[in-house]
FIKOL-896717 format. One record per residue (C-alpha): residue in one letter; x, y, z. Coordinates in pm, whole numbers. Layout:
N
<rec residuo="a" east="X" north="Y" up="Z"/>
...
END
This chain:
342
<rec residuo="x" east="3903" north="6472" up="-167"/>
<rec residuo="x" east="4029" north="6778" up="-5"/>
<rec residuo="x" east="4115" north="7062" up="-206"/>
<rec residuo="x" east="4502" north="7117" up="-183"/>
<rec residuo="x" east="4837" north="7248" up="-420"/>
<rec residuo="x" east="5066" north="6952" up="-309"/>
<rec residuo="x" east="4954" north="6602" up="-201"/>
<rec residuo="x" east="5130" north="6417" up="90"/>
<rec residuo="x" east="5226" north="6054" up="52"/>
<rec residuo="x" east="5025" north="5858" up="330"/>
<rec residuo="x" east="4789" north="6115" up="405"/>
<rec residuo="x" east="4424" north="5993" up="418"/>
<rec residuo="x" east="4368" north="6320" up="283"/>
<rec residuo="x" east="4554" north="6581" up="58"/>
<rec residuo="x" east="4715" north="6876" up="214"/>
<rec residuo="x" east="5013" north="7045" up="209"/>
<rec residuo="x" east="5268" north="6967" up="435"/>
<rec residuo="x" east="5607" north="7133" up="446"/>
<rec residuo="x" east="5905" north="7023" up="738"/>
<rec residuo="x" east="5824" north="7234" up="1000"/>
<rec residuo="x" east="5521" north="7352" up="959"/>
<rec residuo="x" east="5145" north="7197" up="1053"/>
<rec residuo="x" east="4907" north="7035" up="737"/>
<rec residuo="x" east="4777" north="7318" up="560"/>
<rec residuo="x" east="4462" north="7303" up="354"/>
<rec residuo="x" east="4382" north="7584" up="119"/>
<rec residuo="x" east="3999" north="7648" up="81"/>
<rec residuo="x" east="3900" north="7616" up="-289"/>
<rec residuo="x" east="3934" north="8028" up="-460"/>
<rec residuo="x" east="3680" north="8276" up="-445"/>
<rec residuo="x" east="3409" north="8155" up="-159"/>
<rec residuo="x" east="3211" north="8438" up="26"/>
<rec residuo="x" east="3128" north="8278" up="419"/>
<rec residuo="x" east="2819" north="8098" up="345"/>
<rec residuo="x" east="2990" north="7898" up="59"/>
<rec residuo="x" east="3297" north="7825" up="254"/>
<rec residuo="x" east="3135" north="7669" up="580"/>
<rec residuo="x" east="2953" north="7415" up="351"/>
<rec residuo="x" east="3262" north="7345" up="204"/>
<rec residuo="x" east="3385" north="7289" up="552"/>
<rec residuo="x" east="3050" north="7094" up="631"/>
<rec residuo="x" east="3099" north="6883" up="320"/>
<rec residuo="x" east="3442" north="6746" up="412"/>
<rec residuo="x" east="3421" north="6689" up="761"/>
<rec residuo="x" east="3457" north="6379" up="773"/>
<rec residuo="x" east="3805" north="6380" up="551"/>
<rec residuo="x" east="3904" north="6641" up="777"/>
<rec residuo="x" east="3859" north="6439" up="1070"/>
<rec residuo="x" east="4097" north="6210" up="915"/>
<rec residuo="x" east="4337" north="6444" up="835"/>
<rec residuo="x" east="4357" north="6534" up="1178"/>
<rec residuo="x" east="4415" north="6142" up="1293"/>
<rec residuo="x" east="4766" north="6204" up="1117"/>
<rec residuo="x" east="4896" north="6511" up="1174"/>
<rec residuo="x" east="4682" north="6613" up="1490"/>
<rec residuo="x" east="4656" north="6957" up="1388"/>
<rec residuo="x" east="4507" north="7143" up="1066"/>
<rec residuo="x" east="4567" north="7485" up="928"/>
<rec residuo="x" east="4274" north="7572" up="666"/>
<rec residuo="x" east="4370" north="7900" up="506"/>
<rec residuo="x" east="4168" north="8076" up="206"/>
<rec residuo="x" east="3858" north="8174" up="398"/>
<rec residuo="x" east="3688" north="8451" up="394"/>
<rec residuo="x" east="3696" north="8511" up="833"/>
<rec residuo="x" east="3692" north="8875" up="892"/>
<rec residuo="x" east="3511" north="8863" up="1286"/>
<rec residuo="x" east="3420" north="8646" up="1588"/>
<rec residuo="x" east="3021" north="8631" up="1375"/>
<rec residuo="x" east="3208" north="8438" up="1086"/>
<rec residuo="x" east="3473" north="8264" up="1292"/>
<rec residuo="x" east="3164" north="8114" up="1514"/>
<rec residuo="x" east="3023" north="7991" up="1152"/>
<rec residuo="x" east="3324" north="7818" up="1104"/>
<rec residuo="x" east="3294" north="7628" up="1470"/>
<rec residuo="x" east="2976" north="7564" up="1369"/>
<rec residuo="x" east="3033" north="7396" up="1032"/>
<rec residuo="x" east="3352" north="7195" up="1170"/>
<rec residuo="x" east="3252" north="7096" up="1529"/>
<rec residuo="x" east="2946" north="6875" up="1570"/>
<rec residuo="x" east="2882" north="7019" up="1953"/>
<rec residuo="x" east="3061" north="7315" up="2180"/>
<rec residuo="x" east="3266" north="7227" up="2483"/>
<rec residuo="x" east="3258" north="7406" up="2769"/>
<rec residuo="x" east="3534" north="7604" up="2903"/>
<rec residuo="x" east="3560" north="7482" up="3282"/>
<rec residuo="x" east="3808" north="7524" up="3573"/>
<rec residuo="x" east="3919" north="7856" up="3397"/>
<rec residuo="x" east="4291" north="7910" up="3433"/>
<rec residuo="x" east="4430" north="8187" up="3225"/>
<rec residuo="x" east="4306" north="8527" up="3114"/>
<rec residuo="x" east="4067" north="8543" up="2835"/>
<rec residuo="x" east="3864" north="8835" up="2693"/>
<rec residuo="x" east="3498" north="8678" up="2621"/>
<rec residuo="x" east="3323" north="8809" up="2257"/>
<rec residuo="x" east="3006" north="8546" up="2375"/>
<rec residuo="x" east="2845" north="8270" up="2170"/>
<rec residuo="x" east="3117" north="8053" up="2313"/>
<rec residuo="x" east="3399" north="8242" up="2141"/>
<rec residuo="x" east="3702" north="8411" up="2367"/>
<rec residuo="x" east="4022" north="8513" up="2303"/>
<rec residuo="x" east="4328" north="8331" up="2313"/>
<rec residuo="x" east="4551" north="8344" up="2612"/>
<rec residuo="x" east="4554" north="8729" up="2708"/>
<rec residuo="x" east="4916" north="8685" up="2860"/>
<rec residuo="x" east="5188" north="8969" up="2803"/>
<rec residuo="x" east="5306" north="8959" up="2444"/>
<rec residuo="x" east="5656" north="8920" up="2582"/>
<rec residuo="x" east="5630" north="8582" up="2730"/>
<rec residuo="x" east="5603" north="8268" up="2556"/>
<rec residuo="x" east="5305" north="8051" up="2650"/>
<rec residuo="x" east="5453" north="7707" up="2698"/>
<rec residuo="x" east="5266" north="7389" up="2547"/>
<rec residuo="x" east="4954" north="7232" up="2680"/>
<rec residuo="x" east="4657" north="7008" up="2614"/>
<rec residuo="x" east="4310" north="7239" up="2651"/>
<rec residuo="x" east="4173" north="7200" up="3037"/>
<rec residuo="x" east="4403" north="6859" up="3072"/>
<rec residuo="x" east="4289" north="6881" up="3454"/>
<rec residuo="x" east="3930" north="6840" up="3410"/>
<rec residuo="x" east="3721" north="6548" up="3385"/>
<rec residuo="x" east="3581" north="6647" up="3082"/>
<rec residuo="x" east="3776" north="6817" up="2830"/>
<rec residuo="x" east="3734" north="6961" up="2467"/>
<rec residuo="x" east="3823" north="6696" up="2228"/>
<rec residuo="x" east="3866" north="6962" up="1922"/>
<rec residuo="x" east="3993" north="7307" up="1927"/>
<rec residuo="x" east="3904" north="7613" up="1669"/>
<rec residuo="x" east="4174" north="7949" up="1685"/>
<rec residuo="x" east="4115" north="8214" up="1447"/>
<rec residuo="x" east="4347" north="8450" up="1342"/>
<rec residuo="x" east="4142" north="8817" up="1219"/>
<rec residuo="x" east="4469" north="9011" up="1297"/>
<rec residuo="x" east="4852" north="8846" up="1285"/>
<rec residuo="x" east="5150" north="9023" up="1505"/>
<rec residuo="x" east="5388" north="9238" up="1323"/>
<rec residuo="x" east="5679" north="8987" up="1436"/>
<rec residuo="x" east="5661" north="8635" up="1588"/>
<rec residuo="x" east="5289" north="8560" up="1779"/>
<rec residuo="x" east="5270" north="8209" up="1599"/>
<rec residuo="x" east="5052" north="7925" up="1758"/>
<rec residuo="x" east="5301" north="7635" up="1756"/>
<rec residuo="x" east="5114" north="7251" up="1758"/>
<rec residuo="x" east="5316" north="6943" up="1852"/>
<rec residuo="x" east="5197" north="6596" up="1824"/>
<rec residuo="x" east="5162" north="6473" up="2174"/>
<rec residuo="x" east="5248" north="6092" up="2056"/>
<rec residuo="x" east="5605" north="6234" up="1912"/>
<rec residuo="x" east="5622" north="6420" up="2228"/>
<rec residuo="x" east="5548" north="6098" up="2437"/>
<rec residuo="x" east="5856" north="5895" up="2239"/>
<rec residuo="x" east="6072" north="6200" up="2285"/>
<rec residuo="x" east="6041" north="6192" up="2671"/>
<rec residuo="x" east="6318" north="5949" up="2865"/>
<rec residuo="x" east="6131" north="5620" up="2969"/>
<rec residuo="x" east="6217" north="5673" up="3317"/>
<rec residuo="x" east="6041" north="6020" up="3357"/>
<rec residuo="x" east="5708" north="5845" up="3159"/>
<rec residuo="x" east="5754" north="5540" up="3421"/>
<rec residuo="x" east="5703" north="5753" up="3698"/>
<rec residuo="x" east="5389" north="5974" up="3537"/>
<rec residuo="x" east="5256" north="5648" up="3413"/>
<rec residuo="x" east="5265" north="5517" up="3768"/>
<rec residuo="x" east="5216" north="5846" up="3974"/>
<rec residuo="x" east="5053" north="6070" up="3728"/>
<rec residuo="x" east="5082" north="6453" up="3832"/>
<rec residuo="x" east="4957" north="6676" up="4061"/>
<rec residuo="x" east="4827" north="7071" up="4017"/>
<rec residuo="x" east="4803" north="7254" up="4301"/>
<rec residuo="x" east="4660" north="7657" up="4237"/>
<rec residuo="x" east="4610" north="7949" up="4473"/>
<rec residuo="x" east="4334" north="8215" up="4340"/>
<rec residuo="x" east="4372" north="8559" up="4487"/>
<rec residuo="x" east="4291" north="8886" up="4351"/>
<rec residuo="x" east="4681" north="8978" up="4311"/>
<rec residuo="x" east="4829" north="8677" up="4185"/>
<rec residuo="x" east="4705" north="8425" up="3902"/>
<rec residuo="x" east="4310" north="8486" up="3860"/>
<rec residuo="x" east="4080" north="8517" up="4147"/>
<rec residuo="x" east="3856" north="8201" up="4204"/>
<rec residuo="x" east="3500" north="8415" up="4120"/>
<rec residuo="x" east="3661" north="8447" up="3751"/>
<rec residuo="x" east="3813" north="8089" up="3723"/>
<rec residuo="x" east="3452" north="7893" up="3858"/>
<rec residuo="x" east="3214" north="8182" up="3704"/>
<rec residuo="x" east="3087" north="8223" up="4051"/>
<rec residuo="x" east="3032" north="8499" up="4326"/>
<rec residuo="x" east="2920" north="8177" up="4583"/>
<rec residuo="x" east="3162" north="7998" up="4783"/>
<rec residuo="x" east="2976" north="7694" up="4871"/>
<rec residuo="x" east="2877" north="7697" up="4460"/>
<rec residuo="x" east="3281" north="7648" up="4467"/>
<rec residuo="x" east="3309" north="7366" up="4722"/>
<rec residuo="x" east="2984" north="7190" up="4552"/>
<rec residuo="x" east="3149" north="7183" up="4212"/>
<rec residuo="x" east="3531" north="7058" up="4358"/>
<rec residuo="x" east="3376" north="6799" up="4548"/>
<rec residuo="x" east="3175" north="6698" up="4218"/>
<rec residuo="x" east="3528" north="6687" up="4065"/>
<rec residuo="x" east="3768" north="6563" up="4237"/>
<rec residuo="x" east="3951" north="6852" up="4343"/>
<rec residuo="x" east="4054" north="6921" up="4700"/>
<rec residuo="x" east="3955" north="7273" up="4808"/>
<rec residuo="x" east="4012" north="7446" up="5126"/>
<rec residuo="x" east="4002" north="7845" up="5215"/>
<rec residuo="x" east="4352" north="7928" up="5339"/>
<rec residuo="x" east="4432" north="8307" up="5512"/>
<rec residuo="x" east="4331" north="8617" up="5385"/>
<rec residuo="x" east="4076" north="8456" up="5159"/>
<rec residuo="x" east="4296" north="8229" up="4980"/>
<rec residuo="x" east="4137" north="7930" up="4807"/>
<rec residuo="x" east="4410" north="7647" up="4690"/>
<rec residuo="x" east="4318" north="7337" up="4556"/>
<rec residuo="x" east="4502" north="7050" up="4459"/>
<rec residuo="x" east="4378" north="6797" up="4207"/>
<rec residuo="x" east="4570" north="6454" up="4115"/>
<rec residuo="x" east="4550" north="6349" up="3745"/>
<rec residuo="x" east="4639" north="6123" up="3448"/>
<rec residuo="x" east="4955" north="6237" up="3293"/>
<rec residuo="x" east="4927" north="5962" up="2994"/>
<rec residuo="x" east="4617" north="5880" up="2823"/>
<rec residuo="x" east="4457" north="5743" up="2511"/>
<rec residuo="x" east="4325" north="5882" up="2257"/>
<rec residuo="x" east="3924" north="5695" up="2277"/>
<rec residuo="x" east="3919" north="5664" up="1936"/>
<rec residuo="x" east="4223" north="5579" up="1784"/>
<rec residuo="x" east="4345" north="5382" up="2121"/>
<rec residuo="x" east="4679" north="5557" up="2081"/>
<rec residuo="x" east="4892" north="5681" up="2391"/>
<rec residuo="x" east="4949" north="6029" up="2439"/>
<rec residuo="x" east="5171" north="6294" up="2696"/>
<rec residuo="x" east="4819" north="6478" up="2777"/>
<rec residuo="x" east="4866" north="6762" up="3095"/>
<rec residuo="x" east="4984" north="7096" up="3175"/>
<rec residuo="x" east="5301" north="6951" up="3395"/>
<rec residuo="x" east="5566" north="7161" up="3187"/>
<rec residuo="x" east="5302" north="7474" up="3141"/>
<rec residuo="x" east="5222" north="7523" up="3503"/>
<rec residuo="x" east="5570" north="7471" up="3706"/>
<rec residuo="x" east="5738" north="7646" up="3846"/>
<rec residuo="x" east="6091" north="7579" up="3654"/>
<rec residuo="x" east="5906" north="7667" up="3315"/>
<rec residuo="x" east="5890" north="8043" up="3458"/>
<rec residuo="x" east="6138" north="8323" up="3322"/>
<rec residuo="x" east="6423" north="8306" up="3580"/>
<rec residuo="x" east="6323" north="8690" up="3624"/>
<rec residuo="x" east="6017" north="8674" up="3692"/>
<rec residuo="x" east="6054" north="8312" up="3922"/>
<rec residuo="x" east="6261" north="8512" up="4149"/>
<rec residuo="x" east="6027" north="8805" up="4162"/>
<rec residuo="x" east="5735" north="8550" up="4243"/>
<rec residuo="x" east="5947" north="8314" up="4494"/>
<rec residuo="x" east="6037" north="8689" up="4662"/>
<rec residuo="x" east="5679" north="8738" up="4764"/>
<rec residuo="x" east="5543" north="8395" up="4783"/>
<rec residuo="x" east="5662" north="8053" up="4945"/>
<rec residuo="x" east="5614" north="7770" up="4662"/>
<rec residuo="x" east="5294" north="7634" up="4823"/>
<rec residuo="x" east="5109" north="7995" up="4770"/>
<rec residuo="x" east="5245" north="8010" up="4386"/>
<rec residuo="x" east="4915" north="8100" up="4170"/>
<rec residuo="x" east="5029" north="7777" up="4026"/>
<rec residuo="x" east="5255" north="7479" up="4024"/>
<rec residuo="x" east="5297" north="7098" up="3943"/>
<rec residuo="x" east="5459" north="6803" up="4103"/>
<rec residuo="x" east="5449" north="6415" up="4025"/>
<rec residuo="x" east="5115" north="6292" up="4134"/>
<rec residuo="x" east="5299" north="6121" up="4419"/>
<rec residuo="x" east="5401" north="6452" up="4592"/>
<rec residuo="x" east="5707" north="6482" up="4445"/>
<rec residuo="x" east="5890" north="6833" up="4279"/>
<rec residuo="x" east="6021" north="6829" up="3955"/>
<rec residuo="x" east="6386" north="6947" up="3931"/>
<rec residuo="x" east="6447" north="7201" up="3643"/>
<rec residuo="x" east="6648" north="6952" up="3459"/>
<rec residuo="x" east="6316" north="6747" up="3442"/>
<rec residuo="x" east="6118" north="7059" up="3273"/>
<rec residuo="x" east="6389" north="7107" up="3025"/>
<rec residuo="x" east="6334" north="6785" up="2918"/>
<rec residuo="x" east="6003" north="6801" up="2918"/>
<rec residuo="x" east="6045" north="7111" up="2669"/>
<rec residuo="x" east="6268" north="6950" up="2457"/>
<rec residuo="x" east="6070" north="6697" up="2410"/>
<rec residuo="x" east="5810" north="6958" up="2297"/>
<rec residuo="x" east="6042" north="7138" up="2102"/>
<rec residuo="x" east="6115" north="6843" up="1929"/>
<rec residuo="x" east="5774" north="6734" up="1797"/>
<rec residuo="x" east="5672" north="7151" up="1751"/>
<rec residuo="x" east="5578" north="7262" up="1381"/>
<rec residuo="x" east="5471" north="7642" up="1356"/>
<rec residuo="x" east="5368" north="7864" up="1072"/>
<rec residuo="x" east="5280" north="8268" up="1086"/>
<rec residuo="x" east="4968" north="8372" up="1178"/>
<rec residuo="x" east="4768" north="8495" up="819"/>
<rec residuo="x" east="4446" north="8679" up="821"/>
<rec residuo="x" east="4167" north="8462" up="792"/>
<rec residuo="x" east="4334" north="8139" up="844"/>
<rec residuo="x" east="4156" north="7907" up="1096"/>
<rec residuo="x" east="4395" north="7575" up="1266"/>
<rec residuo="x" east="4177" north="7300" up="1407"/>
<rec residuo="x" east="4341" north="7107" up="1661"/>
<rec residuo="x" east="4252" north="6752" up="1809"/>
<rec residuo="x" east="4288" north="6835" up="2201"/>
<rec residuo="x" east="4429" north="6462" up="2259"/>
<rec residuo="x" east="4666" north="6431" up="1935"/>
<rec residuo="x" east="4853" north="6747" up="1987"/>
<rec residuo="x" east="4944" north="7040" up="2246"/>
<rec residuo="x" east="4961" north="7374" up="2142"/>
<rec residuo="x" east="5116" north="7713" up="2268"/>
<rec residuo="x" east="5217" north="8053" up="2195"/>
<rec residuo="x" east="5510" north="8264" up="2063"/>
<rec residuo="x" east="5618" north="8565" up="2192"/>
<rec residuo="x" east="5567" north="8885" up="1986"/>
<rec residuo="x" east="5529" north="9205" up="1888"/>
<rec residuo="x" east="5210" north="9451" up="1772"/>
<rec residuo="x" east="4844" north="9430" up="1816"/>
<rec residuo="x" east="4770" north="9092" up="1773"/>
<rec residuo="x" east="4399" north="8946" up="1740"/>
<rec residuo="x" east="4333" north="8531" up="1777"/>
<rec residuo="x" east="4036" north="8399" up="1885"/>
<rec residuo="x" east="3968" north="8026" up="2044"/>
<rec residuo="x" east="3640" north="7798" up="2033"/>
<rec residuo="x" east="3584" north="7463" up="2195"/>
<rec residuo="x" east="3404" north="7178" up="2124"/>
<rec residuo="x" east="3322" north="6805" up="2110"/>
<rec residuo="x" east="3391" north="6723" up="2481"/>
<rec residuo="x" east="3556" north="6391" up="2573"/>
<rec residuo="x" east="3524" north="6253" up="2972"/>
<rec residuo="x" east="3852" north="6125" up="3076"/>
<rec residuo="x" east="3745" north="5778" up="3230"/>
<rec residuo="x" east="3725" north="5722" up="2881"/>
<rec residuo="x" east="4082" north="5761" up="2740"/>
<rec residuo="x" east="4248" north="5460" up="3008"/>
<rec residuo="x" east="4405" north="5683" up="3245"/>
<rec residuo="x" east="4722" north="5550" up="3419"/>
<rec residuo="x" east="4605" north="5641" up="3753"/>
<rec residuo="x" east="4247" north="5744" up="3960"/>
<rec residuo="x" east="4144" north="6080" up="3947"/>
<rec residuo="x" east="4180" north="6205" up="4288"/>
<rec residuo="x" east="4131" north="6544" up="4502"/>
<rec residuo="x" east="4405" north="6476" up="4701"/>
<rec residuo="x" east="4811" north="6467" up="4625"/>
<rec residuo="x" east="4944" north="6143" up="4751"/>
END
C-alpha cells in the first residue's frame, strides 16, 4: 500500500487528497535518492492505479536536488521515454531527455493542454520536477480531462466529435519558433519527408515561411481504461485564448492566417471567443493546483488530465520528462487524421 497521512475513500490506493488540490503522496521519511527510486520502483504498479482515478499524482518527500536525480526518478516511474516531437514551445534542454518546462514569460499564464495532442504518437505519462518554486504563484495546475469533457456544452462536443479540430502554425524566426528548432532540423526536404510521414500539410509560403496545417481528433479514449476524454490544444493555441493586449499587438502585424499559431474546428470553421471561454471554464472547472515545493515530483497521465501553468513571480526552476508513448489510432479517434483542413 502506498505510504500516505490520510486515506481517501475509493481510492485504489492511499493518498492524500484535499478539495482543490491534486492526490498527494508523501515518500516514506528519511530516504537518500537511491532508496527513494526503489521505493518508487516498488509501487509502480499502485501508482499506476492511483493515477486511473485522479489522473494526476504529486509525490512529495524526495530527496530531488538536480536534473541527475530528477532523471532517476523518470527512470524508476516510467517503463520507456517518449520522444518530444513536432516541438511547439520554448524549452531549455539539460539532455538525457530532460528539458525545462515551458520557457514562456513569467507574466502570462500557460493555458491547459494535453502533451503533443497533435502528433500521432504522443507521451502517455508525464514527469515535472520542481528543484526551485516561484516566490509567488508559478503552480502547475492538472485537470481531469473526463470532468473537463462533461463540463463542455453537448453541442460544442457534437461538433469536435464530428469535425474534430484543426492547427494551423507559421514558423519564422520572429514570431512563434522557427521550423529548424520545432523539427530538430537544418534540411528542408528532412521537413517535408517527416509532414508527409505525418499527416501534416506543409508548404513554404513568402519570405521563407513554412505553415502547416494538420486535422486531428479532438475526443479520444483513453486505450486502457476505454474512457472518453477532451484530448487537444484547441483552447491553448487560439487565437481568443491570447491576452487582449498582446492579440491586438499580434493581429497589428499579422493577418490571422500568418499567426505563429491558431485553431479552428476541423471542418474549417473559427471559434468565436465565447466558444474559448467556455472551453476555459470548463477547464477551470475540473482544475486542482497546489504550490510548487522543492523536491516534489507530479506524474501526470497525458490522456486522463491536461495540465498548464500559473503566472508568477521570481526565479523559478521546473523541469519536464516524457515517456511511455501511446499512437493515436489506438485511443478511437472521432475523425481521420488528415494533413489537410476540410
Amino acid at each position: 500500500m502506498l505510504a500516505s497521512a490520510i486515506p481517501r475513500k475509493g481510492l485504489p490506493v492511499d493518498l492524500v487528497k484535499d478539495e482543490g488540490k491534486p492526490a498527494i503522496l508523501h515518500a516514506p521519511p528519511a530516504l537518500d535518492m537511491r532508496e527513494g527510486c526503489a521505493w518508487l520502483a516498488a509501487i509502480r504498479a499502485e501508482l499506476r492505479a492511483g493515477l486511473d482515478v485522479e489522473g494526476a499524482v504529486l509525490i512529495r518527500g524526495l530527496p530531488v536536488r538536480d536534473t541527475t536525480d530528477f532523471a532517476l526518478v523518470r527512470d524508476a516511474i516510467t517503463r520507456e521515454r517518449a520522444h518530444y516531437r513536432e516541438q511547439a514551445t520554448p524549452r531549455t534542454s539539460f539532455g538525457d531527455d530532460i528539458y525545462s518546462s515551458t520557457d514562456f514569460p513569467v507574466d502570462q499564464r500557460i493555458m491547459p493542454h494535453n502533451e503533443n495532442s497533435y502528433t500521432l504518437e504522443f507521451p502517455g505519462l508525464l514527469l515535472f520536477g520542481c528543484l526551485v518554486p516561484a516566490e509567488h504563484g508559478g503552480a502547475t495546475p492538472v485537470a481531469d480531462c473526463r470532468k473537463v469533457f462533461n463540463a463542455i456544452p453537448q453541442e460544442m462536443i457534437g461538433r469536435f466529435r464530428a469535425a474534430g479540430w484543426g492547427l494551423i502554425r507559421n514558423y519564422t524566426d520572429y514570431f512563434g519558433l522557427g521550423w529548424r528548432t520545432a523539427f530538430g532540423t537544418q534540411d528542408p526536404v528532412e521537413v517535408m519527408r517527416y509532414c508527409a510521414e505525418n499527416k501534416i500539410g506543409a508548404s513554404w509560403e513568402a519570405g521563407g515561411r513554412l505553415q502547416t496545417v494538420q486535422r486531428r481528433s479532438a475526443i479520444i479514449r483513453h486505450p486502457r481504461l476505454g474512457q472518453e476524454v477532451w484530448f487537444n490544444h484547441v483552447a491553448f493555441w487560439n487565437v481568443w485564448s491570447l491576452a487582449q493586449e498582446f492579440r491586438e499587438a499580434l493581429l497589428g502585424a499579422l493577418t490571422v492566417a500568418e499567426l505563429p499559431y491558431n485553431t479552428v474546428y476541423g471542418d474549417g470553421q473559427p471559434l468565436t471567443a465565447q466558444e474559448i471561454g467556455m472551453l476555459l471554464a470548463a477547464y477551470d472547472s475540473a482544475t486542482v493546483r497546489v504550490p510548487w515545493q522543492s523536491g516534489d515530483i507530479m506524474v501526470v497521465d497525458n490522456i486522463l488530465a491536461a495540465h498548464g501553468r500559473d503566472s508568477y513571480r521570481g526565479r523559478r526552476t521546473v523541469l519536464v520528462a516524457m515517456g511511455e508513448a501511446v499512437k493515436l489510432h489506438l485511443c478511437a479517434p472521432t475523425v481521420e487524421a488528415l494533413p489537410r483542413i476540410t
